[in-house]
C-alpha positions in Angstrom: -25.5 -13.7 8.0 -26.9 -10.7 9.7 -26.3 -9.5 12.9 -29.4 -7.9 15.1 -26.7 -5.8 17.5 -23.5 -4.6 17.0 -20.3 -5.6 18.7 -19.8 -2.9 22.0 -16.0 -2.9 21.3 -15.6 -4.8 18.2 -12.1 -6.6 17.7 -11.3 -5.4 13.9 -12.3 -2.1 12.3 -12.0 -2.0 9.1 -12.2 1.3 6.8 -13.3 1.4 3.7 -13.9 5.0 1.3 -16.1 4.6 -1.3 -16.6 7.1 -4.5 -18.5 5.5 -7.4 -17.6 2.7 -6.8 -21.2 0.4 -7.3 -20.0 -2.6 -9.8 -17.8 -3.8 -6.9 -19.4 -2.6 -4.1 -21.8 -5.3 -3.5 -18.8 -7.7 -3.8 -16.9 -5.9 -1.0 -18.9 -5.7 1.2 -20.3 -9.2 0.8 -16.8 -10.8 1.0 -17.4 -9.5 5.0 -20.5 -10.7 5.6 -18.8 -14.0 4.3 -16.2 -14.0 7.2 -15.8 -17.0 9.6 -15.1 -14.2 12.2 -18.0 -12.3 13.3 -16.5 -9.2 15.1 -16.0 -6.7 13.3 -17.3 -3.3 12.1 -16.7 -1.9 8.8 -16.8 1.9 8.6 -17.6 3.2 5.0 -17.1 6.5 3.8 -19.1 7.6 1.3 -16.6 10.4 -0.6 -19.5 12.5 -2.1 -20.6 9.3 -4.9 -22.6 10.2 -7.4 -23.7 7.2 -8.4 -25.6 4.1 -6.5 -23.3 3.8 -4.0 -24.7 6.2 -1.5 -27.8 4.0 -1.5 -26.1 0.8 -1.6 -24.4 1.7 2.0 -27.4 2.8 3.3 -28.9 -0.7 2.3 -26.3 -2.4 4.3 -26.2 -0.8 7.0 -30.3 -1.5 7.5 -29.8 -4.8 7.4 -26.2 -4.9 9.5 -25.5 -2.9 12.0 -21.6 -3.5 12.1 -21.9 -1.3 8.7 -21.5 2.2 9.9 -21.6 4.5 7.0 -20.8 8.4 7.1 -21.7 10.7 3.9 -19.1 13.5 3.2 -18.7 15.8 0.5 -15.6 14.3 -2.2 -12.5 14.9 -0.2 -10.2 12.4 -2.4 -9.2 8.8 -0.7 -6.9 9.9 1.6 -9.4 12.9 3.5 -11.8 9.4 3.6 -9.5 7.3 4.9 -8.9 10.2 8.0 -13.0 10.5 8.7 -12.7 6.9 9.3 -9.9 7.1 11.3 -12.3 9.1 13.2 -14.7 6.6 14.3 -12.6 2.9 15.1 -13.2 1.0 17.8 -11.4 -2.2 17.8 -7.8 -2.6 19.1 -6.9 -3.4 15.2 -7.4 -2.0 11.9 -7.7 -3.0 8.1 -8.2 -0.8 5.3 -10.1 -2.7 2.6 -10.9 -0.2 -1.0 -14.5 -0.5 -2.1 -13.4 -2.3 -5.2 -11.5 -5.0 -3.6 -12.7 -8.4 -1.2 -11.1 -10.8 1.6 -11.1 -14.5 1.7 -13.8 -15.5 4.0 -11.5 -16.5 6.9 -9.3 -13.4 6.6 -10.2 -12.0 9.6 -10.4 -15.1 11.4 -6.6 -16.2 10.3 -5.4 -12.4 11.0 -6.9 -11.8 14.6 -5.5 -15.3 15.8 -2.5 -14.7 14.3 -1.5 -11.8 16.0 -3.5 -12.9 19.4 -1.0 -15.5 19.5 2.5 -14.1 17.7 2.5 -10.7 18.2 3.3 -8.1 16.4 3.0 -4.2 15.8 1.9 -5.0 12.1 1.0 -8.1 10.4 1.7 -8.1 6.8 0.2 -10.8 4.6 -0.4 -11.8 1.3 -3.0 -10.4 -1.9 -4.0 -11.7 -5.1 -3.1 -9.0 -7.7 -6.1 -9.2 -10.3 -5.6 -7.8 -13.6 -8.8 -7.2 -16.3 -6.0 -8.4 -19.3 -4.9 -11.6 -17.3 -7.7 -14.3 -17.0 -5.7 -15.8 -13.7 -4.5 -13.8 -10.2 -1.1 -13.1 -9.6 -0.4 -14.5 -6.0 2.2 -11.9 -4.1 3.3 -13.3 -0.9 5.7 -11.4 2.2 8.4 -13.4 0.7 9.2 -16.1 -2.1 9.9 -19.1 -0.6 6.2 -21.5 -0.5 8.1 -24.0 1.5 9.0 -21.7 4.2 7.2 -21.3 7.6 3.9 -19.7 7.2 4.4 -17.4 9.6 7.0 -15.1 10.7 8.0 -12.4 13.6 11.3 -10.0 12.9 11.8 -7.0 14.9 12.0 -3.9 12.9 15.1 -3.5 10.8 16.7 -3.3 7.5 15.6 -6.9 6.5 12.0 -6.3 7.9 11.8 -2.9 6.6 12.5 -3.6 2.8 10.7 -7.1 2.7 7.2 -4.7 3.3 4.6 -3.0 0.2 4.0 -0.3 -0.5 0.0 -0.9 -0.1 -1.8 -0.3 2.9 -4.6 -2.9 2.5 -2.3 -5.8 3.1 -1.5 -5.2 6.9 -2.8 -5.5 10.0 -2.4 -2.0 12.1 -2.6 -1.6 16.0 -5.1 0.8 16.3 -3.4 1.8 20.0 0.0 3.3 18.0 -2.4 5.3 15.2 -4.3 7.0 17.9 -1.7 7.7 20.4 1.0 9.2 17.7 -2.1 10.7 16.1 -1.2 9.3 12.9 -3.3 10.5 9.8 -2.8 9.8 5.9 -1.4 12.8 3.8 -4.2 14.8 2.0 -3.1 16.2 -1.6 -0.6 13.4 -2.4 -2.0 11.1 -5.1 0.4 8.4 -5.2 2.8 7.5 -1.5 0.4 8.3 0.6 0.5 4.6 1.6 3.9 4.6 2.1 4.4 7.3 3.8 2.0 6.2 6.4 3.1 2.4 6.3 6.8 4.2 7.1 6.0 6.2 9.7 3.9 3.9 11.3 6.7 1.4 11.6 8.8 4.0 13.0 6.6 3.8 16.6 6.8 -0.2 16.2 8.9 -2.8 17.4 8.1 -6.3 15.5 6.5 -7.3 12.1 4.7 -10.6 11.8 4.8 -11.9 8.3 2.1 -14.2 7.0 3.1 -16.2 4.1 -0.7 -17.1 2.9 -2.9 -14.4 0.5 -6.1 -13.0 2.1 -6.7 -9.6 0.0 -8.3 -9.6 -3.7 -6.4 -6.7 -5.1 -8.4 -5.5 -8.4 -6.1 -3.7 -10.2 -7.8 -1.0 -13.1 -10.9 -0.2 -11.6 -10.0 2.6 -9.4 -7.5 5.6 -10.5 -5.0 3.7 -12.3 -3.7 3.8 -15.6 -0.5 3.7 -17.7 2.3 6.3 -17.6 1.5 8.3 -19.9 -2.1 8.7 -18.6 -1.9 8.7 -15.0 0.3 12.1 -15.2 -2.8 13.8 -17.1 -4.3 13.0 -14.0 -3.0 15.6 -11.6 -2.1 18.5 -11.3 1.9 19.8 -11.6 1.8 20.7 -7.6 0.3 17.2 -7.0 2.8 15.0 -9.1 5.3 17.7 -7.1 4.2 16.4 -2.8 3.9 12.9 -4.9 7.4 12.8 -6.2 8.4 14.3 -2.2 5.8 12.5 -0.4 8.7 10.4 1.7 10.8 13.8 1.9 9.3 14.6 5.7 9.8 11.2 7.0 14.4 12.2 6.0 14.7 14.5 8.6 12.3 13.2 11.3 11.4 9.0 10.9 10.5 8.3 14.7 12.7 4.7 15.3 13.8 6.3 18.8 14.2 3.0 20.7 17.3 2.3 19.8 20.2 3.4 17.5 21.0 0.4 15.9 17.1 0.2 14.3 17.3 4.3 13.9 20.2 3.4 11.6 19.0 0.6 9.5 15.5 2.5 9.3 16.7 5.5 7.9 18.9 2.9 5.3 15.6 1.8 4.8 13.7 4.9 3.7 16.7 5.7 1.2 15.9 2.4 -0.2 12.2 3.2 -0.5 12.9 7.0 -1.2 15.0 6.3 -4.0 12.3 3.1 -5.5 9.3 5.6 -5.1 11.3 8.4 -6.8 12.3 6.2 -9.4 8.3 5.5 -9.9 7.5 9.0 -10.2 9.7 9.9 -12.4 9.1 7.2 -14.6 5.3 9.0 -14.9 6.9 12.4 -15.0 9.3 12.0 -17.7 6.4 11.2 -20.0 5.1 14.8 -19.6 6.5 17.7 -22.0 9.7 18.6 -21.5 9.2 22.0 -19.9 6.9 21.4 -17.5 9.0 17.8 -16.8 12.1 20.5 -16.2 9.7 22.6 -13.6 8.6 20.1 -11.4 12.2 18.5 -11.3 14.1 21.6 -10.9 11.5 22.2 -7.4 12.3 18.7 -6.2 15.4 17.6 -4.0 16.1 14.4 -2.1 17.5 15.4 1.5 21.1 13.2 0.9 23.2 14.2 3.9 20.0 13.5 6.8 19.9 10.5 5.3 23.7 9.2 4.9 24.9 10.9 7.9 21.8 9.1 10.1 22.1 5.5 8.3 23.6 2.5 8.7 27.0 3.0 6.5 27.1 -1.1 5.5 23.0 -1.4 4.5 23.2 2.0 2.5 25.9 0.6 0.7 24.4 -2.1 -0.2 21.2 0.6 -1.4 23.0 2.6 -3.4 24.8 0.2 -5.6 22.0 -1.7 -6.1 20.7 1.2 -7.0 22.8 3.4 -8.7 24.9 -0.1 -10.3 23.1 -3.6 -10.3 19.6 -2.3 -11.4 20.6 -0.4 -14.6 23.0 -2.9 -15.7 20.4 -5.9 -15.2 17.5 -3.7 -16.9 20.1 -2.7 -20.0 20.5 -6.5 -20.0 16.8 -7.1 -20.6 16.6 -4.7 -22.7 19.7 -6.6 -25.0 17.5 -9.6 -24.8 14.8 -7.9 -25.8 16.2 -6.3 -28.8 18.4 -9.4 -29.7 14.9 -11.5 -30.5 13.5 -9.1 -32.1 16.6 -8.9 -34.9 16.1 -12.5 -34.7 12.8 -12.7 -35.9 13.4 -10.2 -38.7 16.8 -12.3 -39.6 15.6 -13.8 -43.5 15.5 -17.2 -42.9 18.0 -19.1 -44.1 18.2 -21.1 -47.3 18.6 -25.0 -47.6 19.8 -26.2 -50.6 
């Protein structure tokens, strides 16, 4: 369904970047002409394609006009994520990748949703699709199906360690972007979302959880890859503001409303400081030893803003799950692991 005249303050905007992306496009984009809720725009920035998707925009945005599209010269996802940031509307955002689709009443269950609940950010759930795995891995705000559907916490500990680390499953007041003048970090090539997710929280007050999936996560088409590739990717200075993307956010996370939430946020970004960290080295290991040893030696986690600012019980419970439960229960896979595969090799044994 086409519109004739676009919305004059639309009630979602929605950002999408686009580089080369033309096998999914079409699917994208059609996913929100699909949607039950018709006010919207969708701001697509074409990041210097060089294939059909330049002309595929173009085509949509003849026939629709909530499809604004802006050509740029490649800037990288980030730098198109910022142009768009440039041009919203609508009291509420959603960022969308080019290769990915909604459920056709996403936008209908997310607008009403917060109307009635609340909420500075509204996380919800994706199916993760993989190109190996025939079916969609449903990932939900939390595991229990028979729970409520829907959920409000203020911002905490809890709140702040149930979230993802993607950007494209939440809901974002446009209002706290563009006041705080909020902008996704250029150059990083892996945290950039949670850097921004973190911050962003930092000028909130409440999260509403939805316990339902409305995001088609296609995993493998984009920039992705396994360890040992994704490191081949970048460049030693990049992996470098990747490993310390969070690093900023130690000495300066906003949470000024109160000092109980200062504290359990800042527990909070030790928890996700020391997971992303963990990540990243987990891709930079895999490089050779020397230049592993380089980027390492120039990287440093800011411990004392972070212990002397946090919540003394909740970074307790951090570290030694952390530094104790986690390598102990992966050692114990890892037995497991091992153990059936002596078993298998075991002769089998003789019956007389």
């Amino acid at each position: 369904m086409f519109q004739s005249q676009p919305p004059e303050c639309p009630c979602i905007s929605i950002i999408i970047p686009v580089y080369n992306a033309a096998p999914y496009l079409g699917e994208c984009l059609d996913s929100l002409l699909s949607q039950t809720f018709q006010d919207w725009e969708a701001i697509c920035i074409d990041d210097g394609s060089s294939d059909e998707s330049p002309a595929l925009l173009d085509k949509y945005a003849a026939m629709d006009p909530r499809f604004k599209v802006v050509h740029q010269q490649n800037g990288g996802v980030s730098n198109a994520r910022n142009r768009g940031l440039e041009h919203i509307r609508a009291p509420y955002l959603l960022l969308v990748d080019s290769d990915d689709w909604l459920e056709a009443d996403a936008l209908e269950q997310l607008y009403g949703s917060v109307r009635e609940n609340g909420g500075d950010l509204v996380i919800f759930g994706h199916y993760f699709h993989e190109f190996h795995r025939p079916e969609p891995r449903t990932c939900l705000p939390w595991f229990s199906p028979s729970g409520p559907e829907k959920r409000k916490e203020p911002l905490g500990f809890r709140s702040m360690t149930r979230i993802t680390s993607y950007a494209c499953d939440k809901l974002f007041r446009s209002s706290i972007i563009r006041e705080q003048g909020m902008r996704f970090q250029e150059g990083v090539g892996i945290g950039e979302d949670l850097k921004f997710i973190l911050e962003y929280l930092g000028y909130s007050r409440t999260i509403l959880f939805i316990n339902r999936p409305f995001y088609h996560y296609r995993y493998g088409a984009g920039i992705t890859g396994s360890h040992q590739t994704i490191w081949k990717r970048m460049t030693p200075q990049g992996l470098l503001q990747s490993l310390d993307a969070l690093t900023p956010l130690c000495a300066s996370l906003p949470l000024s409303f109160s000092a109980a939430a200062r504290r359990q946020g800042m527990s909070a970004l030790l928890y996700w400081s020391l997971r992303h960290r963990k990540y990243m080295r987990s891709i930079i290991n895999c490089m050779p030893r020397k230049e592993r040893r380089t980027i390492l030696s120039r990287s440093r986690l800011p411990w004392w803003p972070l212990l002397l600012k946090s919540s003394p019980v909740h970074t307790s419970s951090v570290l030694l799950r952390h530094y104790a439960v986690q390598p102990v229960r992966a050692f114990l896979v890892r037995a497991k692991a091992a153990a059936r595969r002596l078993a298998r090799r075991a002769p089998a044994s003789i019956h007389e």
